[in-house]
N, C-alpha and C positions, 0 to 999 in steps of 0.2 A: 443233553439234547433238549432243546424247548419245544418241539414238536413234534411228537410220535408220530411212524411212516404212515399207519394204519389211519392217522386221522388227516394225516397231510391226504392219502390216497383218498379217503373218503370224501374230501372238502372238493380235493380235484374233479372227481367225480360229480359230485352234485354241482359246481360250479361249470363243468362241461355240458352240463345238460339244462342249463341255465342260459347260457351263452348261444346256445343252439337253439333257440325260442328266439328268434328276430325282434331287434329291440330296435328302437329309433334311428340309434348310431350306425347297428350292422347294416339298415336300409337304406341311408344315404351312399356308405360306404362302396353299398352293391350297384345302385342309382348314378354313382358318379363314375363304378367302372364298366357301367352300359355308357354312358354318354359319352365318357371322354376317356376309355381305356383302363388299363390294371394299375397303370402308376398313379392317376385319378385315385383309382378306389385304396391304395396304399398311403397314398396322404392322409384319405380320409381316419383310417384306420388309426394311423398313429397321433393324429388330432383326439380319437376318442380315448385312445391305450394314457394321453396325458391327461386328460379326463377325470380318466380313475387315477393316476396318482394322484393326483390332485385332492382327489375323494379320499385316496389313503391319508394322505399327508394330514387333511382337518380330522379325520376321525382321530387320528392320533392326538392330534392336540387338543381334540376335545369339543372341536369349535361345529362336527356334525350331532353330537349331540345334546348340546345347546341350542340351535335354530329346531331340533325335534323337540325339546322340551318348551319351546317358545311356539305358543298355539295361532298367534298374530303372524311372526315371524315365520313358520313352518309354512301356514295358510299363503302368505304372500309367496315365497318361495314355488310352491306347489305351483300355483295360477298363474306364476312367471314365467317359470319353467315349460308348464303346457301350453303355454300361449306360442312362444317361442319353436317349441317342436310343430306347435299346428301353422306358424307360417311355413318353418321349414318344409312340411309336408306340401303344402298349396304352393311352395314354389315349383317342387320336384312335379308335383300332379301338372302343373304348367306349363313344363320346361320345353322346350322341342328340339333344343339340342344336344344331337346322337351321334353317336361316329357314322362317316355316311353323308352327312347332309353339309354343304358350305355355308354352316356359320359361326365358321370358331371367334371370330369376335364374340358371341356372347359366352363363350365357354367361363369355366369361372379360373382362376388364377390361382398357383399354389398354396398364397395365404390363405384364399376364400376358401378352397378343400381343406386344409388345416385347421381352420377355424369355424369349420360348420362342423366335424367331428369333435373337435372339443366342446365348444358349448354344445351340442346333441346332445353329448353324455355327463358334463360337469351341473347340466339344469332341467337334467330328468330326476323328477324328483324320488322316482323307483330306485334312487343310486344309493337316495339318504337311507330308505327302506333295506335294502341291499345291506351298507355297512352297518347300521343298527340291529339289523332283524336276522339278517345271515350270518357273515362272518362271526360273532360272537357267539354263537352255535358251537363254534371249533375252538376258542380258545379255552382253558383250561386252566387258574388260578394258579394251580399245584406245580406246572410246567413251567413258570417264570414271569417275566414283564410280559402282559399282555402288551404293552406295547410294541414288543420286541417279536411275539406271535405274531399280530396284526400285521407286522412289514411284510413278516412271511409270506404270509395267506395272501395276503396282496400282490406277493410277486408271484406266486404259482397262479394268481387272478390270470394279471398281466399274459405269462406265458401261454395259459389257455385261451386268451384272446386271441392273440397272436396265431398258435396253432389254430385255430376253430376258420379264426377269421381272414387270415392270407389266403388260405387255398381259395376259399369261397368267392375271394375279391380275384384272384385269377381265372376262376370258373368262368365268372363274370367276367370277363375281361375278354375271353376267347368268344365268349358266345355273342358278346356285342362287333369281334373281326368277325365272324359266322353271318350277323345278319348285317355285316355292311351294304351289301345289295339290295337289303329291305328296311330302310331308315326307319319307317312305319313300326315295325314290330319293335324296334327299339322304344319310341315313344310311349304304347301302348307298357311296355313293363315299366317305367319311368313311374306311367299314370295308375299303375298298380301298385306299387312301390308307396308314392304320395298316399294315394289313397289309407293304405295300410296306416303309412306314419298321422294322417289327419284323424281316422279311426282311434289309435290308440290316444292323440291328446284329447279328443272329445272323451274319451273315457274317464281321464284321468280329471279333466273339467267336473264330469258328472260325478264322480265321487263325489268331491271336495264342496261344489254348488248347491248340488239336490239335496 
């Protein structure tokens, strides 16, 4: 066994209560299935779920922590990445359309939801922090290829995304058919939602800046 249960539970554990902390990706996710329904926010979802393999796949190779030991390289990375979430944000904080209101022309298209939760989560630079700083918490020298751990723990990531974040994107889903008679209060969570995501890249700005 390359994983003992007790640490696989544990990892799941702390990674559950991780995931449940609203991150840039889950807020679009939830943003997109107030405007335009649950399949909206299911795109989104599995646009970020590739995200993180993605993030599995370079740590494995090595190549996340190398842009972490590159202080130019990590700095650009950071800046890029929060710049990126802060437009995402100011567009959701913009957006006005909701289920409810006649303008599906501006709705976005299945790539655009596919690919606004990908980059969300592939260039938040909390991800590189994440497989650096987290995941290697749980792996264990003595147990095997850390390589071969890391897939692991990344696929129990994965599943806990999944589980955390489908229901929450149905939740949302129901509550934007709820307030189809009030397009308004749609917008109004859209503009909470943005706001949240603009908050967190200005923070991430002001580390790195200040």
């Amino acid at each position: 066994m390359v994983i003992e249960l007790s640490t696989l539970g544990l990892f799941a554990l702390s990674a559950a209560v991780l995931t449940l902390i609203p991150g840039a990706d889950m807020l679009c996710a939830l943003s997109n299935a107030v405007s335009q329904g649950t399949k909206a926010g299911l795109i989104t979802v599995l646009g970020a779920v590739t995200g993180v393999i993605c993030h599995i796949c370079l740590a494995i190779a090595g190549v996340t922590a190398l842009i972490a030991s590159s202080p130019l390289l990590y700095e650009l990375f950071v800046v890029g990445g929060a710049l990126y979430i802060m437009w995402v944000g100011f567009g959701i904080l913009t957006q006005t359309n909701v289920i409810g209101l006649d303008n599906h022309r501006e709705w976005k298209s299945r790539k655009r939801l596919y690919s606004q939760g990908l980059l969300t989560n592939l260039l938040n630079p909390k991800a590189i922090i994440f497989m650096l700083a987290f995941i290697p918490q749980f792996i264990r020298v003595e147990a095997g290829s850390p390589g071969i751990q890391m897939l692991i723990l990344g696929i129990a990531l994965i599943a806990i995304m999944f589980l955390i974040e489908v229901p929450l994107v149905f939740l949302a889903g129901k509550i934007a058919l709820s307030i189809k008679q009030h397009p308004s209060i749609g917008i109004y969570i859209n503009r909470c939602f943005g706001g949240i995501i603009l908050c967190l890249a200005c923070t991430i700005l002001a580390t790195r800046l200040l």
